[in-house]
N, C-alpha and C positions, 0 to 999 in steps of 0.2 A: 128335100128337107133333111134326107139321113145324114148327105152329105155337107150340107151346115154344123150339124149337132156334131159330127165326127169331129170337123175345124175345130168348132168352139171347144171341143174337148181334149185336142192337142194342145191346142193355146194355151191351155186350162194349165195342164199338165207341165206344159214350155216354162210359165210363170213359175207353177210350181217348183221347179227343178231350179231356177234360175233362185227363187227365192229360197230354197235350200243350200245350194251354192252359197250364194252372199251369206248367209247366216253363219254357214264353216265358216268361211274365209272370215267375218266379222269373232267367229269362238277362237279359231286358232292365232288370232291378231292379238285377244285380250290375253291367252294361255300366256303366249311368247310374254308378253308386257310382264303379267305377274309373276311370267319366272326369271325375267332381267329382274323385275324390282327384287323377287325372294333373294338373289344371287348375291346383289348388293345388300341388302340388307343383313344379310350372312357373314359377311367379306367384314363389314362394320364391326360384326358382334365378335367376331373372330380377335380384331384388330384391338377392339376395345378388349377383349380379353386377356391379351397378350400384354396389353401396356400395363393393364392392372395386376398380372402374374408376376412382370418387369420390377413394378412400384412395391409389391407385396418383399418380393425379396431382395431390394435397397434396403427395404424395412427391416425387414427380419436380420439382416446381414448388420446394420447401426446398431438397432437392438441386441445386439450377439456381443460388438464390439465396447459396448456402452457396459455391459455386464459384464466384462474379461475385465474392463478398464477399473471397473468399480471393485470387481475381485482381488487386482493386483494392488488396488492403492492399499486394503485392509488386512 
């Protein structure tokens, strides 16, 4: 009988470890994922920042122009 209980207590243990395994393996799956997604979404914010830095100073630069222009006619 000891030597059942020991089994079943290996087994026990066997699942256990296997079911810890899969669980890392299933955390560090989703890690990896949300830090592609963060990376992108980063990349985005970066990208959209720059075009909007880009646009800001067309702006400023028209606006500079449009003033010098309006200064010289008066």
């Amino acid at each position: 009988m000891a030597s059942n209980a020991n089994s079943s207590q290996s087994q026990a243990n066997t699942s256990g470890d296997d079911a810890r395994a899969e669980l890392t393996a299933q955390l560090e799956e989703l890690l990896n994922s949300l830090s592609n997604k963060f990376a992108g979404v980063s990349s985005e914010i970066f990208a959209k920042m720059d075009e909007m830095s880009r646009r800001l100073d067309n702006l400023e630069a028209q606006l500079n122009a449009n003033r010098d222009k309006n200064s010289a006619g008066n």
